[in-house]
C-alpha positions, 0 to 999 in steps of 0.5 A: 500500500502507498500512502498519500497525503492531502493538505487541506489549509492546515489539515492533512488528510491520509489514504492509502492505496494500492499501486495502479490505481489513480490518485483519484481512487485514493481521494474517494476513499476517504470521501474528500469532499473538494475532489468530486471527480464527476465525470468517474475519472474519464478526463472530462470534467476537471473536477479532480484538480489539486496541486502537486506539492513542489518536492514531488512533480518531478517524480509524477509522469508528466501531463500526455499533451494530446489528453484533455487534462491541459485544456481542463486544467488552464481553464481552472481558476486555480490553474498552476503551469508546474503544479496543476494535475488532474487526480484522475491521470495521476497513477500510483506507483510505489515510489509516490509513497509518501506524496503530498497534493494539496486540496484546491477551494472549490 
């Protein structure tokens, strides 16, 4: 199991998860409120939008460019050029242990 933290202000909510499945799994399994997720992790809504913490995005797999994901994500109020992810494109892998997203205001 990996586990994964998100940042809420100054709370810090945990899951973990099996590698494979996507950081949007490991949001629904806690029932993070800020991550609906509505379009059931097709890459369609933007609704999974968070913010990787600056010491991981370097060990996520980059955005596919030919995705909807940097369409949705620029659209976004709180679209951030280096940190800007959608949870639904993010697979787990053992080495994202520890990963640290921050939740984004709805």
């Amino acid at each position: 199991m990996t586990k994964i933290y998100f940042k809420k202000s100054d709370e810090i909510l945990e899951s973990e998860i099996n590698t494979g499945q996507t950081l949007l799994d490991a949001a629904k399994k806690i029932n993070i409120s800020e991550i609906t997720g509505d379009c059931k992790g097709n890459c369609a809504c933007g609704t999974c939008h968070v913010h990787i913490d600056n010491k991981w995005i370097d060990m996520i797999e980059p955005i596919y460019l030919a995705s909807l994901e940097p369409y949705l994500l620029e659209k976004s109020k709180h679209y951030n050029e280096k940190l800007s992810r959608l949870c639904c494109q993010i697979e787990i892998e053992d080495s994202h242990d520890g990963l640290i997203v921050h939740l984004l205001e709805n």
